[in-house]
C-alpha positions as CSV (number, residue, x, y, z in Angstrom):
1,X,61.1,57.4,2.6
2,X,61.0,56.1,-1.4
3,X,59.2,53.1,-2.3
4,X,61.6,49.8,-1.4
5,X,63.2,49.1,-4.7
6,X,61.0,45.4,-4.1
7,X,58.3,47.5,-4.2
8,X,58.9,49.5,-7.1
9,X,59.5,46.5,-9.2
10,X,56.6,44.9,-8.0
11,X,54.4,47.8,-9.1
12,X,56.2,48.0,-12.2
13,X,55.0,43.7,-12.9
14,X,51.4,44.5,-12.4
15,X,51.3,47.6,-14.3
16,X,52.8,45.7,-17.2
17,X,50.1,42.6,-16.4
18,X,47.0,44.7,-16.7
19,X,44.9,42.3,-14.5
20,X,41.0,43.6,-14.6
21,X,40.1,44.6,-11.2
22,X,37.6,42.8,-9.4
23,X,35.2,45.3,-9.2
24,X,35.5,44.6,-13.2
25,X,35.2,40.9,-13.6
26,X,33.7,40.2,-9.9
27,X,34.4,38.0,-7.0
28,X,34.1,34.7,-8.5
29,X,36.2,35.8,-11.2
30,X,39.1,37.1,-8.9
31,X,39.3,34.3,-6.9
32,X,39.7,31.6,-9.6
33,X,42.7,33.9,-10.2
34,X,43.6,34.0,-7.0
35,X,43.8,29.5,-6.8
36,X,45.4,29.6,-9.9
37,X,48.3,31.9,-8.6
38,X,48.4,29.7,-5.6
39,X,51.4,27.4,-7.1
40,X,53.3,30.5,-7.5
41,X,54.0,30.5,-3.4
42,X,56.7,28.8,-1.7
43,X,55.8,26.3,0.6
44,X,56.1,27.3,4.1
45,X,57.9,25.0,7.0
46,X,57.4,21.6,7.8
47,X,55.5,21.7,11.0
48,X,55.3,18.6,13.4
49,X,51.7,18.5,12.8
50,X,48.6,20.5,10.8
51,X,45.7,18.9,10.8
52,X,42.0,20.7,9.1
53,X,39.0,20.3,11.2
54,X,35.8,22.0,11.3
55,X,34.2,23.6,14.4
56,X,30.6,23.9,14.9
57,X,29.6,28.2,13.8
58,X,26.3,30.2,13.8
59,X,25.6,29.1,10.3
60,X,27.0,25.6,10.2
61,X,30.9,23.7,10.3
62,X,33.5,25.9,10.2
63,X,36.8,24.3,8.1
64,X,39.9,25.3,10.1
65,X,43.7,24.1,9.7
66,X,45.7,24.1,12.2
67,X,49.0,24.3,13.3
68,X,51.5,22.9,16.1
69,X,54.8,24.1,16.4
70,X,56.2,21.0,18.5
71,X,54.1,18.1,20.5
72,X,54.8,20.3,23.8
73,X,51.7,21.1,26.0
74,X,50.2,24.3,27.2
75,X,51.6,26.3,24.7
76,X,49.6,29.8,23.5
77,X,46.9,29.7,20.7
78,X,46.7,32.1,17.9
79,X,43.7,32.5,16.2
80,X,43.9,33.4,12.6
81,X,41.9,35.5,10.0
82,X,43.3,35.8,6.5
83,X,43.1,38.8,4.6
84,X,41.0,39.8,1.0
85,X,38.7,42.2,1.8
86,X,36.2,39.8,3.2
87,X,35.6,38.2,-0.5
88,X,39.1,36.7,-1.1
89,X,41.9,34.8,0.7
90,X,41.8,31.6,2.0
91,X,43.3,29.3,4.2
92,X,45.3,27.5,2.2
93,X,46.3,30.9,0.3
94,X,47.6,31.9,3.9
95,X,49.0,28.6,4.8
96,X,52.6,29.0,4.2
97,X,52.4,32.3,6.5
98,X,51.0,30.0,9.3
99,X,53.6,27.5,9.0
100,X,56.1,30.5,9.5
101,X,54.2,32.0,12.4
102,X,53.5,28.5,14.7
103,X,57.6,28.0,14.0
104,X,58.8,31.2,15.2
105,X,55.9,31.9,17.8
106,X,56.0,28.6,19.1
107,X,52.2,29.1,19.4
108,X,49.4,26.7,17.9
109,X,47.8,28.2,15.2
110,X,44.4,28.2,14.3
111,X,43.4,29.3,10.7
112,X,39.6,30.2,9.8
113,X,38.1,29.8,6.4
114,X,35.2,32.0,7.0
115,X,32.2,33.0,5.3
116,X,32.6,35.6,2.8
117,X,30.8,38.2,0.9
118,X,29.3,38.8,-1.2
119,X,27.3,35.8,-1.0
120,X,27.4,35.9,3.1
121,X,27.5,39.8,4.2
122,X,28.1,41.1,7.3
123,X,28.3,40.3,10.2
124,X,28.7,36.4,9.1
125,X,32.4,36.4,8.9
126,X,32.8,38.0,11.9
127,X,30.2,35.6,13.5
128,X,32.3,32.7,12.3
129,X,35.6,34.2,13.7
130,X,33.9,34.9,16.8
131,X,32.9,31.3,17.2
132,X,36.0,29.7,15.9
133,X,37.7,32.2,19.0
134,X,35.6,30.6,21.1
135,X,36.0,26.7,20.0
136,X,39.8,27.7,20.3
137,X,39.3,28.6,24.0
138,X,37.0,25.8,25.0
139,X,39.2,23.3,23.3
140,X,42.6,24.3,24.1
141,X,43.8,21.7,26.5
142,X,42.4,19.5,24.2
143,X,44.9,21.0,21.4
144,X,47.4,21.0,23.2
145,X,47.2,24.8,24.4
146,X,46.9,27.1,27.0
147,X,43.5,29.2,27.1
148,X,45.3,31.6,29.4
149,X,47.0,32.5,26.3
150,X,44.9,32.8,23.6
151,X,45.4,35.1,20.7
152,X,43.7,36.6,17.8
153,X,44.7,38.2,14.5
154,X,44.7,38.8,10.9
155,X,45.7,40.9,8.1
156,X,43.7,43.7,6.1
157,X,40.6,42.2,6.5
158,X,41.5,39.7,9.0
159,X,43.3,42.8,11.3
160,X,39.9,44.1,11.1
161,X,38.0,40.8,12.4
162,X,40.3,40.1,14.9
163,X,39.9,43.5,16.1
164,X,36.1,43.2,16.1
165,X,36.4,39.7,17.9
166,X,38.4,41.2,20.6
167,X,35.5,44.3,21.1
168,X,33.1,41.6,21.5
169,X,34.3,39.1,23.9
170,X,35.0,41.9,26.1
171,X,31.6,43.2,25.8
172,X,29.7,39.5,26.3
173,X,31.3,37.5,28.3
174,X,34.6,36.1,26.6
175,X,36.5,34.2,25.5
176,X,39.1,35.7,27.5
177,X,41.8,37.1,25.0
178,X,46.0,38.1,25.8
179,X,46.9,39.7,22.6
180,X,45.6,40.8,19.3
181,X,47.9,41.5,16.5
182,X,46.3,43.7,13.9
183,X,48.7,43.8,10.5
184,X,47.0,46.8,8.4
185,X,44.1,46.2,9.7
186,X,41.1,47.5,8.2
187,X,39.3,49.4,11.3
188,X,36.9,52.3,10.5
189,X,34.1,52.1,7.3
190,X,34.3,55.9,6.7
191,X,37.4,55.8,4.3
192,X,38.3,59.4,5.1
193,X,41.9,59.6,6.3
194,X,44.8,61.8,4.9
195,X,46.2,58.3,4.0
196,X,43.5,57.6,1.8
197,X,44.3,60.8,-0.3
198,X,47.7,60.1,-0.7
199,X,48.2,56.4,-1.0
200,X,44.7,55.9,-3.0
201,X,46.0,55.4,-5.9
202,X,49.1,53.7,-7.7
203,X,50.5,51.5,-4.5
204,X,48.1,48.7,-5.6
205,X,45.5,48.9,-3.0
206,X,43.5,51.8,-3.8
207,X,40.2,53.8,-2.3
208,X,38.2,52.2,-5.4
209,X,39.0,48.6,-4.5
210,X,38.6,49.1,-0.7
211,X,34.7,50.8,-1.5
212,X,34.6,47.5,-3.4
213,X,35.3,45.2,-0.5
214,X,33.3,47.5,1.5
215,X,30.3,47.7,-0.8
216,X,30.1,43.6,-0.9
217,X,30.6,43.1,2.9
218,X,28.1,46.0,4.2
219,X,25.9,46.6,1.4
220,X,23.6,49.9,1.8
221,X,20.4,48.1,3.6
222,X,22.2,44.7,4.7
223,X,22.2,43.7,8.2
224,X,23.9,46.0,10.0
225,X,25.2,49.4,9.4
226,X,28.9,49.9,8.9
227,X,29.1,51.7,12.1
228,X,28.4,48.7,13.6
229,X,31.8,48.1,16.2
230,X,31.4,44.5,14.8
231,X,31.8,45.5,10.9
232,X,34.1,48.8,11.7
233,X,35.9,48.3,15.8
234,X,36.9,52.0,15.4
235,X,33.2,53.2,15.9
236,X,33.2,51.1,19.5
237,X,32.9,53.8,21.7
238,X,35.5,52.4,24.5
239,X,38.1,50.4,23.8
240,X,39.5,50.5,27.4
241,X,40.0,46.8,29.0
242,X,41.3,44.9,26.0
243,X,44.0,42.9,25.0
244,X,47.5,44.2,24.0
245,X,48.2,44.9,21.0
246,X,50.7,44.8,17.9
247,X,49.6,47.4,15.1
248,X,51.9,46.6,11.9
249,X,51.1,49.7,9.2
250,X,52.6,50.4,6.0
251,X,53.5,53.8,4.5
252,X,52.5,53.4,1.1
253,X,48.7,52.0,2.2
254,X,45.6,53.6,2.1
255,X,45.2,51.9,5.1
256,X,48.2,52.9,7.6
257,X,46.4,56.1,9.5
258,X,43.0,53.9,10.3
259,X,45.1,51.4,12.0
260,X,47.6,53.9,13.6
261,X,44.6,55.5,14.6
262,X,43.3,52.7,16.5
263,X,46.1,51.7,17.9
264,X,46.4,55.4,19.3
265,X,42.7,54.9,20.3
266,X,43.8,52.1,22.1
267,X,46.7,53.2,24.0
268,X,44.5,56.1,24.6
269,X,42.6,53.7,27.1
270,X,45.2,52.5,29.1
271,X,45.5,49.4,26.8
272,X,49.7,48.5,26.0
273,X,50.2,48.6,22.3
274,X,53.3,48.5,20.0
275,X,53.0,50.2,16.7
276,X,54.9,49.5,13.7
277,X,55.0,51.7,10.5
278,X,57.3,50.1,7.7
279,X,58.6,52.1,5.8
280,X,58.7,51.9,1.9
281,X,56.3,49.7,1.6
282,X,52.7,49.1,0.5
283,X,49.6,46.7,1.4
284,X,50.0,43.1,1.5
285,X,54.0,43.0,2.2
286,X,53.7,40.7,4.9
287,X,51.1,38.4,3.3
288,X,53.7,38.3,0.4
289,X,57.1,37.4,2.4
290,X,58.3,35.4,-1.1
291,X,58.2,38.9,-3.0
292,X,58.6,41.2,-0.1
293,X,61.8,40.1,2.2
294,X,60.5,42.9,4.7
295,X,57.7,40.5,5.0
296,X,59.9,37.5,6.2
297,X,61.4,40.1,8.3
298,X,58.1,41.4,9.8
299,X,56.3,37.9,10.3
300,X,59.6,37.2,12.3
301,X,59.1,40.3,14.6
302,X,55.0,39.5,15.0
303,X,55.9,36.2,15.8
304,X,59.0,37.2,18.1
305,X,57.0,40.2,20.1
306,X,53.8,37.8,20.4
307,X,56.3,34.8,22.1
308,X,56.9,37.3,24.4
309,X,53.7,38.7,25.1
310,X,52.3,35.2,26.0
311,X,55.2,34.0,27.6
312,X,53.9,35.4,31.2
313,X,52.5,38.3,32.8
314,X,54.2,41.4,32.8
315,X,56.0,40.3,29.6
316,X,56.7,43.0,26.9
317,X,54.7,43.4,24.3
């Protein structure tokens, strides 16, 4: 369909701003911009509790924030990875989206402020999700959760480390995940897609920012090759025996056919997954809900189908 007339004046806002890109003016740059544009968001709900903490990681304390919908016990856990391209976002930048998701999932939410590139390149924020999964898991009761039901997931970037988090604890021993939900997630490093050619350019995420991200996360010669199923989870070569799934696309993203392709890939192997494809709309919709209202509507649907999920066996996803 055409662009959502939201979306269309959106574009039309930044074309008329003229930001530099940050492959311009850099990462340190970009995310002064990005705190400075932090007064610009809404507040999200007011939650019972949020409380930051850090957890111990591979590299030292972890800062997390997180989230309780109510002072009940034994209620799911979602583990969350913000977005950016694995050089910007930020908890507090994804705070008012976590307020919104532990109020409508009635899940505790657990949000990671992970090392980032360029100055930590991969795998070191996936290390740190990985072990902030785990500290979820192992603490739990503790929180106020159930580990039975422990979630991941993320957006762009995040949809990407949350996918990774779940290949791995499959593949060495845990922790034991119920659900990922991947929103555009960012799942295979080889950028080649028909979705890439058509949505490249002009629906503000483009092919030259994402080889950007890409460039400052996996360098040529860093620690691991992009291949890597921790850096890219659509090179695993099984994906059979993991957690349901919600895959939330958009049309007008560069992104959309990697993550529908997973999410085929995943059904594929036997694993239940709901895919969503929203029409009309580009990258970063639902991490925007107070420019986007598809994004108010979409967080509410996440949060409505991952209720569900958790709320027993057999449940639909």
């Amino acid at each position: 369909m055409a662009l959502h007339p939201q979306v269309e004046a959106y574009l039309r806002q930044m074309e008329a701003l003229a930001l530099s890109p940050a492959w311009e003016i850099g990462a340190a740059a970009t995310r002064e911009r990005a705190r400075a544009a932090l007064g610009t968001i809404p507040p999200g709900p007011e939650l019972p509790r949020v409380e930051d903490r850090s957890v111990p990681g591979p590299a030292g304390a972890i800062p997390v924030r997180v989230y309780w919908p109510s002072a009940e016990r034994g209620l799911p856990v979602l583990v969350w990875f913000h977005g950016g391209g694995w050089v910007l976002g930020s908890v507090d930048q994804d705070d008012a989206n976590c307020r919104r998701a532990a109020e409508r999932s009635g899940a505790i939410v657990v949000s990671v402020e992970y090392r980032m590139a360029p100055e930590d390149v991969a795998p070191a924020s996936f290390e740190d999700c990985l072990a902030a999964t785990a500290w979820a898991a192992e603490h739990a009761s503790e929180l106020g959760g159930d580990a039975s039901r422990l979630a991941v997931g993320g957006a762009s970037a995040g949809g990407n480390l949350a996918a990774a988090v779940a290949v791995q604890a499959r593949d060495h021993g845990g922790p034991a995940l119920a659900y990922q939900l991947l929103v555009y997630p960012v799942t295979d490093s080889r950028m080649d897609s028909a979705s890439y050619v058509s949505n490249g350019e002009g629906f503000g995420l483009s092919r030259q920012a994402m080889e950007w991200f890409w460039d400052q996360y996996a360098p040529a010669g860093g620690a691991v090759s992009r291949d890597d199923p921790r850096v890219s989870p659509a090179h695993a070569s099984d994906l059979s025996g993991l957690p349901r799934a919600h895959v939330i696309t958009a049309e007008y993203d560069p992104l959309r056919d990697e993550g529908e392709a997973y999410a085929a890939r995943l059904e594929a192997a036997g694993v239940p997954v709901r895919v969503d494809r929203v029409p009309g709309h580009l990258h970063g919709f639902y991490s925007n809900p107070h420019i986007f209202d598809a994004g108010e509507q979409w967080i509410t649907e996440a949060s409505t189908a991952l209720r569900s999920a958790l709320a027993g066996a057999g449940a639909p996803a």
